[in-house]
C-alpha positions in Angstrom: 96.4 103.5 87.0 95.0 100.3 86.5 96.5 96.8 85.0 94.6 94.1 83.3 96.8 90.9 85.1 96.9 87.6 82.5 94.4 85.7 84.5 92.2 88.5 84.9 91.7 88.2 81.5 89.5 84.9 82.2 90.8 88.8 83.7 93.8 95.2 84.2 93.8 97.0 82.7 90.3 95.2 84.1 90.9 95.7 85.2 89.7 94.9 86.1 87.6 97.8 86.1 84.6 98.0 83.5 83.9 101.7 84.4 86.1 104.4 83.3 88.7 105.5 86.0 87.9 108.8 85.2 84.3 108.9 83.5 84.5 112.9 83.6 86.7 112.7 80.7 84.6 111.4 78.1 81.0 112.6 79.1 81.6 116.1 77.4 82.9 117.5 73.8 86.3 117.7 74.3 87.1 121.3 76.9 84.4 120.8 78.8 84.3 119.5 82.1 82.1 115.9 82.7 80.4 114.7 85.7 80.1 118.3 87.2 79.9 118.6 90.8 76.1 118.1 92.8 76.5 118.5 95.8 78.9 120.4 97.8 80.4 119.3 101.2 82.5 121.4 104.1 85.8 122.1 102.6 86.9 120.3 106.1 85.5 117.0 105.5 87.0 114.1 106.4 89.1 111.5 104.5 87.5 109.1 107.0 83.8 109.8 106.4 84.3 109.9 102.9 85.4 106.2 103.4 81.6 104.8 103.6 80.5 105.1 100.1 84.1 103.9 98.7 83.4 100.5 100.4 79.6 100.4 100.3 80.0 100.9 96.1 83.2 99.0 96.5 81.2 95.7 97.8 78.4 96.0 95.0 80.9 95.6 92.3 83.1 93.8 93.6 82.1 90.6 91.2 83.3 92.5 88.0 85.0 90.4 86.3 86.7 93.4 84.0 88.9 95.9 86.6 91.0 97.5 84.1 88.7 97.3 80.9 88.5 101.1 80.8 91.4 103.2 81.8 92.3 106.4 82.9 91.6 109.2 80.0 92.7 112.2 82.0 91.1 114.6 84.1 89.9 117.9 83.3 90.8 120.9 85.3 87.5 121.9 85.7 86.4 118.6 87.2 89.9 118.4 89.2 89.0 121.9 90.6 85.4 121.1 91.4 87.1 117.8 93.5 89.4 120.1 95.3 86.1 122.5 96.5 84.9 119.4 97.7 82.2 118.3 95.2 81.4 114.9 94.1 79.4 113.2 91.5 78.1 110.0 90.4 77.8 107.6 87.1 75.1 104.4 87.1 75.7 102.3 84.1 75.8 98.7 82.6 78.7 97.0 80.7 79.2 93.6 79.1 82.4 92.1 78.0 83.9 89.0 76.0 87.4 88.0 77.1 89.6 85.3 76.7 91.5 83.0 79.6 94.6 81.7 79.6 94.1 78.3 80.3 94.1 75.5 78.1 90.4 74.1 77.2 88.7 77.4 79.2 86.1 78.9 77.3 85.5 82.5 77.2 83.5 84.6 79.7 80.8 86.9 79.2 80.0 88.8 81.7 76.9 91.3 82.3 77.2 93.7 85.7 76.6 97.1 86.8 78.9 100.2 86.4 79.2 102.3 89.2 81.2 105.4 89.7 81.7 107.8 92.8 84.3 111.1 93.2 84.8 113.2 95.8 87.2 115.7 97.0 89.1 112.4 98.9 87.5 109.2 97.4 87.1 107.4 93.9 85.6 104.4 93.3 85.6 103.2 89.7 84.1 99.5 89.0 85.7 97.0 91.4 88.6 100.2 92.0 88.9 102.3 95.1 91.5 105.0 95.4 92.2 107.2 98.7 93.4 110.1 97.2 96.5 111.5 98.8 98.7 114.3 96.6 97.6 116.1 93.6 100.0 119.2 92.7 99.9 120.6 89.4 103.0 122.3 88.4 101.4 124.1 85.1 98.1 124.4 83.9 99.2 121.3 81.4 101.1 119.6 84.0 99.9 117.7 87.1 101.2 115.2 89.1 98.4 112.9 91.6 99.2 109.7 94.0 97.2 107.9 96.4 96.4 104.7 97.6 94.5 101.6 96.2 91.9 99.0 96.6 90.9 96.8 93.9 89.3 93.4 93.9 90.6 91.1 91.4 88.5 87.9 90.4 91.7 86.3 89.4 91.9 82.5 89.3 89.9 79.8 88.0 88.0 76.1 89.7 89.0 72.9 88.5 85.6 72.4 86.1 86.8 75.4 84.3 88.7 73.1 81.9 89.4 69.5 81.4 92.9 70.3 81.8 92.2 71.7 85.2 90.7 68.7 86.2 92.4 67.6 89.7 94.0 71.1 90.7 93.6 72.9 93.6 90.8 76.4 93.5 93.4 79.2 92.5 91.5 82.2 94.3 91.0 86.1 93.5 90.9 88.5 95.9 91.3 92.1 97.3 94.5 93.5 96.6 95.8 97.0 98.0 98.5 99.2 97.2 99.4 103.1 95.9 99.6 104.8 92.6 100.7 107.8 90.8 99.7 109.4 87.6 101.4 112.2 85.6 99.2 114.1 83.0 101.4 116.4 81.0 100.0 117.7 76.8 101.9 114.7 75.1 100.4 111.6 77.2 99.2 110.1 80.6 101.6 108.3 82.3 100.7 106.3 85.1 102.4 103.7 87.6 101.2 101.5 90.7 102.0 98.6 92.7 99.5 96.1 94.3 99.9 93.4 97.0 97.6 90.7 97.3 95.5 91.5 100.6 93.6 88.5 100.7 97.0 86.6 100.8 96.2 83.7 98.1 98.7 84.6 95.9 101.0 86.6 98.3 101.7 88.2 95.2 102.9 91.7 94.3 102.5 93.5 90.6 103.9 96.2 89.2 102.4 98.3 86.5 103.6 101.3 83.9 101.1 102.4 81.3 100.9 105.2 79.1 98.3 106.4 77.1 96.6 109.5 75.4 93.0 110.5 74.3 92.2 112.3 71.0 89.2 114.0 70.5 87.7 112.9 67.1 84.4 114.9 66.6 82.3 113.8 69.0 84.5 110.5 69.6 87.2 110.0 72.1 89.7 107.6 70.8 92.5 106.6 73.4 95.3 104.5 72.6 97.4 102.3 75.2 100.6 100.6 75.8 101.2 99.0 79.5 103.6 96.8 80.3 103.2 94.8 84.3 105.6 92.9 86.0 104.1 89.8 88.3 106.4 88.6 91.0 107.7 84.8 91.2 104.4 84.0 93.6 101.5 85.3 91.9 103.1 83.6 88.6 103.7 80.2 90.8 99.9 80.1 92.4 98.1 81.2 89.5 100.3 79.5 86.6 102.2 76.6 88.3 101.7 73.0 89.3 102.4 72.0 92.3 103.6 68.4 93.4 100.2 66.9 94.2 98.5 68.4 91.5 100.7 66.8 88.9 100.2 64.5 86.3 101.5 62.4 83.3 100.7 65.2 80.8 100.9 67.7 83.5 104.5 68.3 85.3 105.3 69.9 88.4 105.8 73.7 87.1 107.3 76.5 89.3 105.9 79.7 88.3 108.6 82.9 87.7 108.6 86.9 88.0 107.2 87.5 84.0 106.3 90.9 82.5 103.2 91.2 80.3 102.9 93.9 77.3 99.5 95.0 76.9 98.0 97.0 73.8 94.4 98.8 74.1 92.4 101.2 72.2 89.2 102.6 73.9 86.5 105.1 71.9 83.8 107.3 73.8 80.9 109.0 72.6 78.3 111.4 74.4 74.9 111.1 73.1 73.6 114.0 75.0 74.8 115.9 78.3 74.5 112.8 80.5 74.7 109.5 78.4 77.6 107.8 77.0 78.5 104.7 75.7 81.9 103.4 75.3 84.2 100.3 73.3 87.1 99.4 74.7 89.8 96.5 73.0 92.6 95.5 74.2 95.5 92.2 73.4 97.7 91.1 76.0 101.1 89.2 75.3 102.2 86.5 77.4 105.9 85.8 78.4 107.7 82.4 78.1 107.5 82.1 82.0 103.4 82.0 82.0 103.3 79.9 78.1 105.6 77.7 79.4 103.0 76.6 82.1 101.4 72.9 81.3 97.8 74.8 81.9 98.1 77.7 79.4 97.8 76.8 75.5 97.8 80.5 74.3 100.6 83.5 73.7 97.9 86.7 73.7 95.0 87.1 75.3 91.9 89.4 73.7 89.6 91.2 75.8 86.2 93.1 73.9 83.6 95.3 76.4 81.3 97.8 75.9 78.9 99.7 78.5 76.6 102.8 79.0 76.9 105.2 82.0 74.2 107.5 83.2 75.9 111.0 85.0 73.8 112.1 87.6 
């Protein structure tokens, strides 16, 4: 459920999140379940003492610059019914990624950081992602239906000495952003939607995301394609792409940002070397609208994004 925004391409997908929103998926040969429960807890446990490791693991990541880079790949039942029991598991890892920014002269960033990921029966936290999870009925075997709520931290933004052409413009900040989310896994795809606000209340922006995607086991390789398309409201496209009176300039006019969509496309391949390492590529292009390429500070219509990592299931 996670969206790769254009200037978290600098920064998602992500989104970002660099570790896999669901890292059970591809640590097994395709029918087995990953990440197998450890340790059990009371079936009564509660949501609010499951809330300490989602922000203690939510703080130690919270400088990844790639939310979104891995996405949801679905959840097997044997790890969804090993949650529901009240299990939990945890994936150490490091990841690296190349991506592009939108912004005219900016250079891309490559970025180094840890992977962490944490499930329980009420909590996971995936790279810079934390999700309270709320509903999860499954009408069929094949067909199940989750929703919960989110927090994500979004290094958004960029600092004047990012570009020359950024020279003289106000610090355009990221932040913690908070929302909720549902997924729907049925045989043919995943489809999953969710809606953020900015918490921090730079922006004051809201976004709006649909994505659909669907792994393939290939041998030992997990290939899953994506297509997501997020809408960005009129303020997080004025703060983060617009000029504002003060800031402007002879070559750079007073812009005032609109609601845009983005259209992103991904591919993402797994592979298990043994029972508890993997390693994983994932690629992804987003398109830009007219209402962000028409900003004075953005000289691009796509942006690329490249990362690759290697998790460690305990």
């Amino acid at each position: 459920m996670t969206a790769t925004s254009p200037s978290s391409l600098r920064a998602s997908p992500l989104v970002s999140p660099l570790v896999p929103a669901d890292c059970r998926a591809v640590s097994a040969p395709s029918g087995q379940g990953a990440l197998p429960s450890r340790r059990s807890a009371p079936a009564s446990a509660s949501p609010l003492g499951a809330l300490t490791p989602w922000f203690a693991t939510a703080a130690l990541v919270a400088g990844a610059a790639f939310s979104g880079v891995a996405h949801a790949q679905g959840q097997p039942r044997e790890a969804a019914q090993a949650a529901d029991e009240g299990g939990s598991g945890w994936a150490l890892g490091l990841g690296v990624g190349l991506r592009q920014q939108p912004y005219a002269g900016a250079e891309r960033k490559t970025n180094v950081l840890p992977l962490v990921y944490y499930e329980n029966r009420w909590v996971r936290v995936a790279g810079g992602t934390a999700d309270l999870k709320l509903l999860r009925h499954a009408f069929t075997p094949t067909q199940q239906l989750s929703a919960g709520l989110r927090l994500k931290y979004d290094m958004d933004g960029y600092e004047a000495s990012d570009s020359p052409r950024l020279a003289g413009m106000d610090e355009r900040k990221g932040g913690f952003w908070g929302g909720a989310g549902a997924t729907w896994r049925n045989p043919i795809a995943q489809v999953s939607a969710d809606w953020m606000a900015d918490l921090s209340g730079n922006s004051k922006g809201q976004k709006l995301q649909l994505q659909v995607e669907r792994r393939f086991a290939l041998g030992g390789v997990g290939v899953t394609p994506r297509v997501a398309a997020q809408w960005l409201d009129k303020k997080y496209v004025d703060y983060y792409f617009g000029v504002r009176a003060h800031e402007a300039l002879a070559d750079r006019p007073v812009y005032l940002g609109k609601a845009a969509t983005t259209l992103e496309g991904g591919l993402r391949m797994d592979y298990a070397l043994s029972g508890r390492h993997q390693v994983f590529l994932d690629l992804s292009v987003t398109g830009l609208p007219n209402e962000i390429k028409d900003s004075p500070l953005v000289d691009r219509s796509s942006l690329s994004r490249v990362a690759v990592g290697y998790l460690y299931r305990f």
